[in-house]
N, C-alpha and C positions, 0 to 999 in steps of 0.2 A: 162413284168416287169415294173410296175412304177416307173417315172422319181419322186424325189424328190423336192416338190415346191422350189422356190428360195427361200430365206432368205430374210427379210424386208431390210438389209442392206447387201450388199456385197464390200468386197475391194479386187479387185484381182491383187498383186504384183507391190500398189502401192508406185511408186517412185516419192521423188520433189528434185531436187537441184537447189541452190541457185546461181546465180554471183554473186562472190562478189570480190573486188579492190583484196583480197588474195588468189581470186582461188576460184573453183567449191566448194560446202559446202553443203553435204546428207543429209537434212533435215529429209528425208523417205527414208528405205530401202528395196523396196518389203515387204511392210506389205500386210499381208492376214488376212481378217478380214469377222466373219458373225456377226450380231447379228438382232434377232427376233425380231419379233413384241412383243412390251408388256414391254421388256429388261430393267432391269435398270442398267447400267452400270458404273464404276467409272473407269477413266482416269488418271495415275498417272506417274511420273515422274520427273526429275529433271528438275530445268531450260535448255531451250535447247534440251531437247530428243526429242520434236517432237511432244509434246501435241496436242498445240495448230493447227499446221501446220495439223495432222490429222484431228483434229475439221474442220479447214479448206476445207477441200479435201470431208469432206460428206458435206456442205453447199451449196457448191460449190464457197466459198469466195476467195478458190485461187485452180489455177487445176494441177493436178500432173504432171510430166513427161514425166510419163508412166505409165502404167499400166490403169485398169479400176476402175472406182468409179460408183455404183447401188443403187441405194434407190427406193423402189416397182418398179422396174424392170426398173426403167428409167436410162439411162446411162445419169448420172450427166456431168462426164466429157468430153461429144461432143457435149452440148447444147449451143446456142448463149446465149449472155447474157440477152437479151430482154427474152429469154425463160429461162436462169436462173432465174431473177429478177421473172416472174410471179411464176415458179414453189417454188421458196423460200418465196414466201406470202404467198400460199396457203397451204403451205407440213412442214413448220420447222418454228418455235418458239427458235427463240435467247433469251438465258441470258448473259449479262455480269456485268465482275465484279461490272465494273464503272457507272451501268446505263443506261448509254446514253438516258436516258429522255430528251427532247425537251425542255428546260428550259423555253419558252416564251408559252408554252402552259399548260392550266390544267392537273392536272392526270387524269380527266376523257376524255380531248380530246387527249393526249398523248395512252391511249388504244383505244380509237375510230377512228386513225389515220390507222394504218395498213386496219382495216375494210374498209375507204374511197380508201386508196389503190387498194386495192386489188377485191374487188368488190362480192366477195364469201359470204357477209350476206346482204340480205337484207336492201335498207338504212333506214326504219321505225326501225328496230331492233336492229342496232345498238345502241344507245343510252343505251337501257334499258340491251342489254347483256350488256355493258363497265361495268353499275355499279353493275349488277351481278358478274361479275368477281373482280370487287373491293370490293364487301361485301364478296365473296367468300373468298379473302386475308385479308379478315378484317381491311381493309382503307376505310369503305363507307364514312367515314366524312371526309375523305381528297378528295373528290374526285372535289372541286372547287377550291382548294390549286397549286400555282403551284409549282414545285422539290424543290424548293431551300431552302419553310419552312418546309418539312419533313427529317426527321432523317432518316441515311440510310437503317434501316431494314423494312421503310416504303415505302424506294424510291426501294427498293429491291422487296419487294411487289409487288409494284408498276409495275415495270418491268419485272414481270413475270405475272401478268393481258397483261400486253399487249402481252406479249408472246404469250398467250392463244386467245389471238383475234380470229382470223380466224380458232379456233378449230384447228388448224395444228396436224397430230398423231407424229411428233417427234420434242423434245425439245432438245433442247443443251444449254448447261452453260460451260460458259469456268473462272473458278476460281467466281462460284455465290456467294458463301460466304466468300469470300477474306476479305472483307472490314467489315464482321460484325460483331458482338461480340458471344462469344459463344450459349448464349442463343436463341438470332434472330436464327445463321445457323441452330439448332440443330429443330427450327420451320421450317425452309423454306425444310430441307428433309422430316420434317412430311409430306408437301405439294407436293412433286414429290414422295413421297410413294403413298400417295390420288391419284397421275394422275397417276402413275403405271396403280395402281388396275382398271385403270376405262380404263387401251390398250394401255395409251402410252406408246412410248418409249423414253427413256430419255438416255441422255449421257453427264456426267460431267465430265471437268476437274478440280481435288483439287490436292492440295495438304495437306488435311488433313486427316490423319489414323483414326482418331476416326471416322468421321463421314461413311469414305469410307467401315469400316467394318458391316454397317446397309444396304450394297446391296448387292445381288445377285450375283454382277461381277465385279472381278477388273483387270483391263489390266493395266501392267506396260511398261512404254516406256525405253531406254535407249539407246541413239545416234541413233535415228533413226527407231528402230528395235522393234522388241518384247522381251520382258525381261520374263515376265511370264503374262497368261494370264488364269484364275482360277474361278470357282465358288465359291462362301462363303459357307462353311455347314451350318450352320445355319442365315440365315439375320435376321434383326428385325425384328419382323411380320409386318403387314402394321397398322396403328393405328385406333383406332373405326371409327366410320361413323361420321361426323363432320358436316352433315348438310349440304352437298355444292351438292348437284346434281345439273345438268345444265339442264336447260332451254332448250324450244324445238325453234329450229331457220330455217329458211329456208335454202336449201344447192340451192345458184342460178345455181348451174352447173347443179343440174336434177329437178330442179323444185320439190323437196319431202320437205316435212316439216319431223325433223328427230331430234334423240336427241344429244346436244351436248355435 
């Protein structure tokens, strides 16, 4: 009898509680969670269910408990952090709400940064994927600009080019279109449709219904726990072909020229 492959993510009964000055505080209550390779998942919740502290727990930005946390078979949560720090350049692609762009640097050296980091492309290459990745998000002309004179669905942009630096296969956003206006967010899903289709996995947390009903999957949180967690019958389809194929770039870990 064949053993069934692992799941690209697994969370087995994990638990976090908090100290705080008024007593122990269950942030996570033995959540069990798979999701595949490819997944595009929506994250939903009230203030305080536990969104974020889940986001947290697959990054490995804060660690559970108890229980286990798996992403491609790595047990997240028994790694040093020196070995978190490098597995989180090369494996996962942060959004946040706020940006966190590097405000004294370009947006094209703010994308080219993680790459210096992390050491997975080529240093000739770098340069020219950054601004791939910025005409990809359609900011090629901002890309000498530093944060402060783009508007935020540019810094938004922006910050999901650098996401994509090191080709990482799973993305997280934790509230990406918080701060945007309708029309920017209802772009920036078109563009985590685009990276769907092309194997990643993605996983957001929103709080908003409109957009959360154009995915596959929506997990509801509440104090902790799983509230419901459901396929969409129908998601939006993915949108036409947009012109953005990726460039072929060196993978330094095996020496193969490969596509990104």
């Amino acid at each position: 009898m064949q053993t069934a492959a692992p799941s690209f993510i697994e969370l087995r009964d994990v638990r976090k509680i908090y100290k705080t000055a008024a007593g122990d505080f269950p942030a996570l209550r033995g959540i069990d969670l798979s999701f595949e390779r490819g997944e595009f998942t929506i994250i939903m919740g009230k203030s305080g269910s536990g969104k974020s502290t889940l986001i947290n727990m697959i990054t490995g930005i804060d660690r559970p408990t108890g229980g286990e946390v798996l992403v491609e078979g790595q047990a997240v949560h028994t790694m040093s952090e020196d070995a978190l720090a490098r597995w989180r350049g090369r494996s996962i692609g942060v959004i946040f709400q706020f940006f966190q762009l590097i405000p004294t640097l370009t947006i094209l050296e703010n994308v080219v940064l993680p790459m210096d980091f992390c050491g997975k492309i080529a240093p000739a290459d770098r340069l020219p994927r950054a601004m791939h990745l910025l005409e990809r998000v359609r900011i090629p002309e901002q890309a000498h600009k530093l944060p402060s004179t783009l508007s935020g669905g540019q810094q938004q942009r922006a910050a999901i080019a650098r996401a994509l630096a090191n080709d990482p296969p799973l993305l997280v956003g934790d509230e990406p279109t918080g701060n945007l206006d309708r029309h920017t967010a209802v772009e920036m899903f078109d563009l985590f449709e685009s990276l769907r289709g092309e194997g990643k996995t993605i996983l957001i947390v929103t709080h908003d219904r409109e957009l959360s009903a154009r995915t596959r999957r929506v997990i509801h949180l509440l104090d902790g726990s799983i509230e419901k967690d459901h396929p969409l019958a129908s998601p939006s389809p993915l949108p036409e072909n947009q012109g953005w194929a990726m460039p072929l770039c060196e993978d330094r870990a095996n020496g193969k020229a490969r596509l990104q």
